[in-house]
PyMOL CGO cylinders between C-alpha atoms (Angstrom):
from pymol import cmd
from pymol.cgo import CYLINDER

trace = [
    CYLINDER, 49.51, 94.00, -0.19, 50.48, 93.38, 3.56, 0.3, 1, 1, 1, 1, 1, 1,
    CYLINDER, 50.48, 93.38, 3.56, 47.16, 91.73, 3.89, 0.3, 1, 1, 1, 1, 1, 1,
    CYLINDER, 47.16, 91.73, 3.89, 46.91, 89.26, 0.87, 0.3, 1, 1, 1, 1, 1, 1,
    CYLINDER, 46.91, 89.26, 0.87, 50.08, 87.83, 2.18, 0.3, 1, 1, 1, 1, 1, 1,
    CYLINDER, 50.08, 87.83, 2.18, 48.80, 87.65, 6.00, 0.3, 1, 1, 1, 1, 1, 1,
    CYLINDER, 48.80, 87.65, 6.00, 45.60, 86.00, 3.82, 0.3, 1, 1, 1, 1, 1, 1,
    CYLINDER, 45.60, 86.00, 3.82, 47.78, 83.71, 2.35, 0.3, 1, 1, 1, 1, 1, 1,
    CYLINDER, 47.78, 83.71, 2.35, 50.21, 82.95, 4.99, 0.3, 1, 1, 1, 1, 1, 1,
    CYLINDER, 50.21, 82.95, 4.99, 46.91, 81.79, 7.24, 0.3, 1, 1, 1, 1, 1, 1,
    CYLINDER, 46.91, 81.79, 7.24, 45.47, 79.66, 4.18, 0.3, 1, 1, 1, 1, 1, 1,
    CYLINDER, 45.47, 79.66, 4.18, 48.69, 77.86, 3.78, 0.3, 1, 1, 1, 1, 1, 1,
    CYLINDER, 48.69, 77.86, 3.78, 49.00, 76.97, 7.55, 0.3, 1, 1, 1, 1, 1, 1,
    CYLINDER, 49.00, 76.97, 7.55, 45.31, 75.81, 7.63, 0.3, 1, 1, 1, 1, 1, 1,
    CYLINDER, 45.31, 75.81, 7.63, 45.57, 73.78, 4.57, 0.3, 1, 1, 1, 1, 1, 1,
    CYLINDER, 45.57, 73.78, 4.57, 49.26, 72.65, 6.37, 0.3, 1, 1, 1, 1, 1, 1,
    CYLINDER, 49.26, 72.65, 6.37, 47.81, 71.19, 9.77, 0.3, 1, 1, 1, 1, 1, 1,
    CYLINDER, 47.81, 71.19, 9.77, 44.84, 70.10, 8.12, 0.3, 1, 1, 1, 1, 1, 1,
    CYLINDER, 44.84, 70.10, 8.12, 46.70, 67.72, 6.06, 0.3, 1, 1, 1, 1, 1, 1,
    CYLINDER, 46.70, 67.72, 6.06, 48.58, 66.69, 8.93, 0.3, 1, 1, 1, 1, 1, 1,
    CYLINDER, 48.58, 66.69, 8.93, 45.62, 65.63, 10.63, 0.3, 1, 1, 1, 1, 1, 1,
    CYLINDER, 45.62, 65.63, 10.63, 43.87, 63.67, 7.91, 0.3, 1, 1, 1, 1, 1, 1,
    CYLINDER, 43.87, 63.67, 7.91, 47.03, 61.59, 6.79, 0.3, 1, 1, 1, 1, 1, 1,
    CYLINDER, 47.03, 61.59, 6.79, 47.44, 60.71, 10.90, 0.3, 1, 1, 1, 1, 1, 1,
    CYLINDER, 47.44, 60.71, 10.90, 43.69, 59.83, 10.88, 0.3, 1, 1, 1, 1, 1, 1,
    CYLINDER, 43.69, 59.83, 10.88, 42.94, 58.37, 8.32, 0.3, 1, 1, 1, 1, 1, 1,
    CYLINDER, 42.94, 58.37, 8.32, 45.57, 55.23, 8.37, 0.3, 1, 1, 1, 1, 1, 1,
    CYLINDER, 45.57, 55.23, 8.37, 44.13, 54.53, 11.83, 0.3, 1, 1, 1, 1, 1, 1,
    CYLINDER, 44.13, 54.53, 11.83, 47.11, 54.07, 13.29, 0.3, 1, 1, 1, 1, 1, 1,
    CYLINDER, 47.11, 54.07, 13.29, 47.32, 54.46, 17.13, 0.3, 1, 1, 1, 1, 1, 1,
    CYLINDER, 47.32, 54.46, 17.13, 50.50, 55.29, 18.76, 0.3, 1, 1, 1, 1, 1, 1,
    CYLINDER, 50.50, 55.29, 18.76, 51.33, 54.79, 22.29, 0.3, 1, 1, 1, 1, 1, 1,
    CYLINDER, 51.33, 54.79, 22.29, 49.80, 57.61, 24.50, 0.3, 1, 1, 1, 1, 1, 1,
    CYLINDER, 49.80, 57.61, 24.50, 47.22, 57.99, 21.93, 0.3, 1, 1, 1, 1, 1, 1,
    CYLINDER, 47.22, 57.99, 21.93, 43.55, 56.66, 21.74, 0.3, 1, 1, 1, 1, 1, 1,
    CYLINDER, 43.55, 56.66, 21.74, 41.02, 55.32, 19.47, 0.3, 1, 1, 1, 1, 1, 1,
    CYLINDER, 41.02, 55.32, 19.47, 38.18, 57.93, 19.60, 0.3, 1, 1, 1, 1, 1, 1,
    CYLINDER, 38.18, 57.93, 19.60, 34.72, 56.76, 19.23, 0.3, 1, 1, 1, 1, 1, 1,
    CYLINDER, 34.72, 56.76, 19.23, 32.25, 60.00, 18.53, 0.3, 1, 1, 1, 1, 1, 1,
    CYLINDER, 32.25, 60.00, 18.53, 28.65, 59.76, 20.75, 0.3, 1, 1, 1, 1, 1, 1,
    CYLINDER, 28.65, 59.76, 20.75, 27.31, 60.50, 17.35, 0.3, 1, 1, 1, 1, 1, 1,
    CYLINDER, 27.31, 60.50, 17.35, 27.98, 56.74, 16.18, 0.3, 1, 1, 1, 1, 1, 1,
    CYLINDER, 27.98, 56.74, 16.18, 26.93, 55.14, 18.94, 0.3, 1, 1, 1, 1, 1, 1,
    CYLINDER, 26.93, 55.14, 18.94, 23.15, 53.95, 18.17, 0.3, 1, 1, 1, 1, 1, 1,
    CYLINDER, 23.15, 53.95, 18.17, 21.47, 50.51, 18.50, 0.3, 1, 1, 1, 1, 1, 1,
    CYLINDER, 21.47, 50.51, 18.50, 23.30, 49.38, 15.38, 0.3, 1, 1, 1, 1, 1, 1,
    CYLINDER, 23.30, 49.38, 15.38, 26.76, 47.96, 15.65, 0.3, 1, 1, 1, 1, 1, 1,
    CYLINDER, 26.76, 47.96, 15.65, 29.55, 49.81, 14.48, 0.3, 1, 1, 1, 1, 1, 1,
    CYLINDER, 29.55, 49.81, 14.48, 32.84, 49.09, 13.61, 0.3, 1, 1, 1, 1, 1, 1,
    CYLINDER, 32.84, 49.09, 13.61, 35.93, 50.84, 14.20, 0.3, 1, 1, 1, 1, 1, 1,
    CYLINDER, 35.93, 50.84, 14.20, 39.37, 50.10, 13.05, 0.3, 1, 1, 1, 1, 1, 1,
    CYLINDER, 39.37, 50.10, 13.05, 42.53, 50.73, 14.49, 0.3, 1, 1, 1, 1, 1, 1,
    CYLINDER, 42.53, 50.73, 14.49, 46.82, 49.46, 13.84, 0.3, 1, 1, 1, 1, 1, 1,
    CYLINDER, 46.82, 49.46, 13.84, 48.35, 49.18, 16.75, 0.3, 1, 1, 1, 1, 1, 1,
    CYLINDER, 48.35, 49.18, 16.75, 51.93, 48.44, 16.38, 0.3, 1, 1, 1, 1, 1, 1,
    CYLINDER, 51.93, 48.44, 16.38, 51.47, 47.46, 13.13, 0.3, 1, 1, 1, 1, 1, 1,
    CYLINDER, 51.47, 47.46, 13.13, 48.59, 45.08, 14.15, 0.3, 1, 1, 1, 1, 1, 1,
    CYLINDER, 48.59, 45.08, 14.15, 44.95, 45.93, 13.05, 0.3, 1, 1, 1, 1, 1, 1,
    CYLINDER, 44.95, 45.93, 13.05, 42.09, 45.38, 14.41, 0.3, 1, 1, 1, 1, 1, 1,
    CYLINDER, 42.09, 45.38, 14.41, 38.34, 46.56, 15.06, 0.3, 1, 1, 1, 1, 1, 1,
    CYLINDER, 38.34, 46.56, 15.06, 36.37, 47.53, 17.95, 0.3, 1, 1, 1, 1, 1, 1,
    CYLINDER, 36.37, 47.53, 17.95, 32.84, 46.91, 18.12, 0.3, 1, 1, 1, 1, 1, 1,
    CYLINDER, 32.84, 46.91, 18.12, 30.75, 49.82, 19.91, 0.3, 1, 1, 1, 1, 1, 1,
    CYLINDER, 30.75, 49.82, 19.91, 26.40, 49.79, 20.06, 0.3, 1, 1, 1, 1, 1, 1,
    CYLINDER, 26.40, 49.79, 20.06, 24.05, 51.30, 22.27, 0.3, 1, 1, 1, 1, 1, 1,
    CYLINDER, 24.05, 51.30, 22.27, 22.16, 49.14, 24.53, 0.3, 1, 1, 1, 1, 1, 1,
    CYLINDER, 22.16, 49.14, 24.53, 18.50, 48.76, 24.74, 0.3, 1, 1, 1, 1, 1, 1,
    CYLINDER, 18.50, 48.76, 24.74, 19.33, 50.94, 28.28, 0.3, 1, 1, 1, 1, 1, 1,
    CYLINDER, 19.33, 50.94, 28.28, 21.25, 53.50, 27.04, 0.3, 1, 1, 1, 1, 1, 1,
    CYLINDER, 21.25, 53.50, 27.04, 24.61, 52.13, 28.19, 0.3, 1, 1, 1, 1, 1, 1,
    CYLINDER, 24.61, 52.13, 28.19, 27.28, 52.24, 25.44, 0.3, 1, 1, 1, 1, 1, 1,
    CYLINDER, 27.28, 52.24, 25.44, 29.25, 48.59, 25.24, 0.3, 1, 1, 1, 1, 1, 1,
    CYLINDER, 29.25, 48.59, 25.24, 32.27, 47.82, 23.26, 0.3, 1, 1, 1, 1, 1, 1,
    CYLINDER, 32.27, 47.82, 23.26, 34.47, 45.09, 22.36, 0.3, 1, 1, 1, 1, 1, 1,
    CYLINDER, 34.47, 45.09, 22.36, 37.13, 43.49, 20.31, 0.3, 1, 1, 1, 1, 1, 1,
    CYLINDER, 37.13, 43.49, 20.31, 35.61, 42.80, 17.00, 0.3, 1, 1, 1, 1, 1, 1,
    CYLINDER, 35.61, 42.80, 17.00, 36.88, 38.37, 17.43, 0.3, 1, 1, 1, 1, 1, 1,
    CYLINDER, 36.88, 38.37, 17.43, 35.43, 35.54, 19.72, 0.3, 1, 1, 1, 1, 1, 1,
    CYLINDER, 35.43, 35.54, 19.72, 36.79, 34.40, 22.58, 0.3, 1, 1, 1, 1, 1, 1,
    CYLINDER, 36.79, 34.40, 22.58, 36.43, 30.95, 21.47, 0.3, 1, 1, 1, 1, 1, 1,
    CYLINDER, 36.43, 30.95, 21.47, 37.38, 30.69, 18.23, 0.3, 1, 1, 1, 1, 1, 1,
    CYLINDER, 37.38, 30.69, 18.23, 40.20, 33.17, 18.36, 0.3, 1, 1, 1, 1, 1, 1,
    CYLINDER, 40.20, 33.17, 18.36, 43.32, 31.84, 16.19, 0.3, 1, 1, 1, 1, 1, 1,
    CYLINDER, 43.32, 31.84, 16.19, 40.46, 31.74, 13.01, 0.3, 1, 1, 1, 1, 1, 1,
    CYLINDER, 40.46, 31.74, 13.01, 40.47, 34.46, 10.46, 0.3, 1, 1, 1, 1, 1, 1,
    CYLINDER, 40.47, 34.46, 10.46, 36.76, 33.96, 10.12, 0.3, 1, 1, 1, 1, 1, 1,
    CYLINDER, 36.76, 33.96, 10.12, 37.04, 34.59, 14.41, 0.3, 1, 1, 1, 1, 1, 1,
    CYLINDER, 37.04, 34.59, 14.41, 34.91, 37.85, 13.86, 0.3, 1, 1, 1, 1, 1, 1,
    CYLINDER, 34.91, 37.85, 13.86, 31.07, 38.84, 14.22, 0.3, 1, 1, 1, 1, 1, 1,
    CYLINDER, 31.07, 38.84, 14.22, 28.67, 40.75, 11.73, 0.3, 1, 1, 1, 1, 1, 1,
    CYLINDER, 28.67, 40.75, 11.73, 25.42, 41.93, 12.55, 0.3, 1, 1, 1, 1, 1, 1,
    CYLINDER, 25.42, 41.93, 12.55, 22.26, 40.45, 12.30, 0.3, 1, 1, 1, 1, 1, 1,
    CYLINDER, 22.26, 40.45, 12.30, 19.19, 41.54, 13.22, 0.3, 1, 1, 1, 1, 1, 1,
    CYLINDER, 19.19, 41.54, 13.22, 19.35, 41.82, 17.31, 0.3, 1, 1, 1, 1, 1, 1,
    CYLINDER, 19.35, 41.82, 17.31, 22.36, 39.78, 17.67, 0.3, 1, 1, 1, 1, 1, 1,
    CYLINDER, 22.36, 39.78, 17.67, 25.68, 39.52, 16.02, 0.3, 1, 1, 1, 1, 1, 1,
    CYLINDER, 25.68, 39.52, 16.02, 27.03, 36.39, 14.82, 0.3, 1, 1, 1, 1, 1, 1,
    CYLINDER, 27.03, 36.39, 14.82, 30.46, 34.84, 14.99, 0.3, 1, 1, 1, 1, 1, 1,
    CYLINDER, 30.46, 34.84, 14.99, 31.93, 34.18, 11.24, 0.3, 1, 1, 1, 1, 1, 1,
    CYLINDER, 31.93, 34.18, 11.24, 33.69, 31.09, 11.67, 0.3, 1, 1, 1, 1, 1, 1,
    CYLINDER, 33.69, 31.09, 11.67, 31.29, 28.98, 14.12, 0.3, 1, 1, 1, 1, 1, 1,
    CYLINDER, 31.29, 28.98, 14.12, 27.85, 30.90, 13.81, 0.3, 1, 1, 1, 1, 1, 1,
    CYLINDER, 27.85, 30.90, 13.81, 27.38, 31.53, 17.24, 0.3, 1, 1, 1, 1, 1, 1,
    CYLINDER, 27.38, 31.53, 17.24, 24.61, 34.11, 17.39, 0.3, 1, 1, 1, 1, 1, 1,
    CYLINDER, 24.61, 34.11, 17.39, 25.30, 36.79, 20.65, 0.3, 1, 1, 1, 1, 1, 1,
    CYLINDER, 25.30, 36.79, 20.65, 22.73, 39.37, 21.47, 0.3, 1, 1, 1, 1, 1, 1,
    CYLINDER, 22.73, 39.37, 21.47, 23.52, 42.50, 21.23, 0.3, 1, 1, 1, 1, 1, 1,
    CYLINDER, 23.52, 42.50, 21.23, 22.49, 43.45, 24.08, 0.3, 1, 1, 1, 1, 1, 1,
    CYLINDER, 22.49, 43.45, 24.08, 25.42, 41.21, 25.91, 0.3, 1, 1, 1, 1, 1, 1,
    CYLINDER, 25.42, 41.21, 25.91, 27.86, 42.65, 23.90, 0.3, 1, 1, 1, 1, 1, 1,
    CYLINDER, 27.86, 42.65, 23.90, 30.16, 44.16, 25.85, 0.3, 1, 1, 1, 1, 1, 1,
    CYLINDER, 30.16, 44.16, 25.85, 29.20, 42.53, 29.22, 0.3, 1, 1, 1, 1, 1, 1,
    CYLINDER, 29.20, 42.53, 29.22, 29.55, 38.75, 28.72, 0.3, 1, 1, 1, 1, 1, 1,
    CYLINDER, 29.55, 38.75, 28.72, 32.29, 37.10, 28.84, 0.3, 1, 1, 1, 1, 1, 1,
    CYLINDER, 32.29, 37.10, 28.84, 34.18, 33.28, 28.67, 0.3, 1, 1, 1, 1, 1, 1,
    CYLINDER, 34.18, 33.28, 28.67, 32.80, 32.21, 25.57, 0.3, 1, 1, 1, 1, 1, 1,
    CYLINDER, 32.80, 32.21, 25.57, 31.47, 32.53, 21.91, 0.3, 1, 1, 1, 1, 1, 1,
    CYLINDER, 31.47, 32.53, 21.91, 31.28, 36.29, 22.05, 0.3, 1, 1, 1, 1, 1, 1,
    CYLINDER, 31.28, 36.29, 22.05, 33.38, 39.10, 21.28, 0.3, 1, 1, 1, 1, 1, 1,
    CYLINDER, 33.38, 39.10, 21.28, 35.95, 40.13, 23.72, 0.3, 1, 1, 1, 1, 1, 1,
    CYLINDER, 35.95, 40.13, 23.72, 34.38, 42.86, 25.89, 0.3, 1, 1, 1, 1, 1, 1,
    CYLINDER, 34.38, 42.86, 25.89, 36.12, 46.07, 26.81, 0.3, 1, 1, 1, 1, 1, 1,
    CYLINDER, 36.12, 46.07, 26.81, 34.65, 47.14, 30.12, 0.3, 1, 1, 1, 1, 1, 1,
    CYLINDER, 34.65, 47.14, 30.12, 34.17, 50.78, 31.36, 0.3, 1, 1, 1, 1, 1, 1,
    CYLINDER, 34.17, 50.78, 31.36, 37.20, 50.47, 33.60, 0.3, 1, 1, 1, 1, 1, 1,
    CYLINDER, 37.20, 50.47, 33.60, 39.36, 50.17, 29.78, 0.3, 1, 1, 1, 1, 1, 1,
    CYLINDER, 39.36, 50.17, 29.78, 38.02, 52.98, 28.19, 0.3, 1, 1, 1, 1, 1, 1,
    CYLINDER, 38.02, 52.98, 28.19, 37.11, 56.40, 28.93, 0.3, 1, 1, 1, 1, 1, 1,
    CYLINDER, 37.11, 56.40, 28.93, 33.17, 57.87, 28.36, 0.3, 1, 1, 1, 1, 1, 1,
    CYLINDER, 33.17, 57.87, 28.36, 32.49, 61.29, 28.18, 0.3, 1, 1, 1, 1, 1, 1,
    CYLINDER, 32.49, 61.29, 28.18, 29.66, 63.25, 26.57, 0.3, 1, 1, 1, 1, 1, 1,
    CYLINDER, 29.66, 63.25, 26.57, 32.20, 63.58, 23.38, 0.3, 1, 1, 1, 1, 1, 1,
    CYLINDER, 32.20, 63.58, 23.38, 32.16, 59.40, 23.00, 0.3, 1, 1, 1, 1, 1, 1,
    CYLINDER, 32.16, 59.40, 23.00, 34.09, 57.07, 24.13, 0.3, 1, 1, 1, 1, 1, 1,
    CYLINDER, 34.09, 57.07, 24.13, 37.76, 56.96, 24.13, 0.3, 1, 1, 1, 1, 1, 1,
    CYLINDER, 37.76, 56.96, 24.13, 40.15, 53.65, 24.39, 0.3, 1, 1, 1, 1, 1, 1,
    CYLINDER, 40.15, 53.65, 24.39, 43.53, 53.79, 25.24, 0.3, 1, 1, 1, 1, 1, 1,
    CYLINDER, 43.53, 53.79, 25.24, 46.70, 52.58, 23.43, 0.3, 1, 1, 1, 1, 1, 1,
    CYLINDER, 46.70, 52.58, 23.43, 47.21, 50.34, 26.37, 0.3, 1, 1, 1, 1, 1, 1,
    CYLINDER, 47.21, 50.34, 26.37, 44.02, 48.56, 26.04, 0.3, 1, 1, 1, 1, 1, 1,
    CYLINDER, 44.02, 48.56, 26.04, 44.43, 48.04, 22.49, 0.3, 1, 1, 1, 1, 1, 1,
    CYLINDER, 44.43, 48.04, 22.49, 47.75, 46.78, 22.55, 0.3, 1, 1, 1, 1, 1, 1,
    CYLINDER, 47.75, 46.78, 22.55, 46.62, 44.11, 25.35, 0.3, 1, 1, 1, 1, 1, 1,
    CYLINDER, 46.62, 44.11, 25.35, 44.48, 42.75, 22.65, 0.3, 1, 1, 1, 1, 1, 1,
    CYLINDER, 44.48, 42.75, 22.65, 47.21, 42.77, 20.08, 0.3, 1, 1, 1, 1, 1, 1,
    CYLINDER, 47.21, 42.77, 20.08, 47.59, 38.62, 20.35, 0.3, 1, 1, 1, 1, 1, 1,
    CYLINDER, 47.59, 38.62, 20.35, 43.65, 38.53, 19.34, 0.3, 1, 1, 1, 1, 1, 1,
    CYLINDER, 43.65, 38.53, 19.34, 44.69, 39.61, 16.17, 0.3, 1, 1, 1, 1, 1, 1,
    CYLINDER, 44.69, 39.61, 16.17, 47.72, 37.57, 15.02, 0.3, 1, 1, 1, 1, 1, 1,
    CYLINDER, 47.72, 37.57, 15.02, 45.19, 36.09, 11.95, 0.3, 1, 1, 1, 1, 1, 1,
    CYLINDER, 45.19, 36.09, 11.95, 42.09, 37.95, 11.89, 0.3, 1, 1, 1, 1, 1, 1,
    CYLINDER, 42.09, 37.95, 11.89, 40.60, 38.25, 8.91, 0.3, 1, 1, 1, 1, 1, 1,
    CYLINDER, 40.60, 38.25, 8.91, 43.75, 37.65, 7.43, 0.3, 1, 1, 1, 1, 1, 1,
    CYLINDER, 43.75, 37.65, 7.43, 45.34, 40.98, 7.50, 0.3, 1, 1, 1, 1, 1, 1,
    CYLINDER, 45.34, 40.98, 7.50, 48.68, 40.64, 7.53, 0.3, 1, 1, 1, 1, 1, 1,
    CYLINDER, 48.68, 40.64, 7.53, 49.87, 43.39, 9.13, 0.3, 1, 1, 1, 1, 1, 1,
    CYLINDER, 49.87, 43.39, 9.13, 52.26, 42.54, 11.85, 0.3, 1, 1, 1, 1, 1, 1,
    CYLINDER, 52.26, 42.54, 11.85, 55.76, 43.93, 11.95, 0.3, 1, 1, 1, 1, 1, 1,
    CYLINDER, 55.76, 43.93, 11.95, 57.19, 41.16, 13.72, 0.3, 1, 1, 1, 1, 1, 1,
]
cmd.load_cgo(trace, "trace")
């Protein structure tokens, strides 16, 4: 008897803190001291996107592997045409191309250029990279949260 209930005692705290986890996860909202984790896993020569609400703004961080093997991420809008819903890329082929202009951006650049039709790049010294993934910071996403005022017409924003 003693150990069906230590049985069930254990089942009900695992089922417990696993709910826990998946309702924090899967809303994708980041709180301050917190970070948007990006598994190695994902990271391959095809863009990925990852979402994230940061103070009840969301947006989406681009990650890919370069044709070196360095990982690059960015903010899923354009520097250029920022202030568009449409101010977000999609990929095609070798490149990824801005929805509201049509700006086509290799994707090898992604990450790394910067001042113009391409997606804002979050450098290494923004984000963490270990051999877990990579890991960006509540403070670098909510630097970005202006980016985001209109994109894709989410209407988020608390404020």
């Amino acid at each position: 008897m003693k150990r069906w209930l230590l049985v069930c005692a254990i089942l009900v705290a695992a089922l417990t803190l696993a709910g826990c986890a998946s309702s924090a996860k899967d809303n994708g909202e980041i709180k301050q001291g917190g970070s948007l984790l990006i598994p190695a896993g994902e990271l391959t020569d095809t863009a990925r996107f990852f979402s994230a609400i940061v103070d009840g703004t969301a947006m989406e961080i681009m990650a890919v592997r370069a044709a070196d093997g360095s990982v690059r991420t960015a903010f899923n809008t354009c520097q250029v045409c920022n202030g568009s819903p449409f101010a977000y890329f999609v990929q095609k082929g070798d490149t990824v191309e801005c929805q509201n202009c049509g700006n086509a951006f290799p994707m090898d650049r992604v990450g790394v250029t910067a001042g113009g039709c391409n997606p804002v790049p979050i450098t290494s010294e923004y984000r963490a990279e270990t051999d877990g993934g990579v890991s960006i910071p509540y403070e670098t996403l909510a630097s970005a949260k202006p980016l985001f005022k209109v994109w894709k017409n989410v209407k988020l924003n608390k404020r």
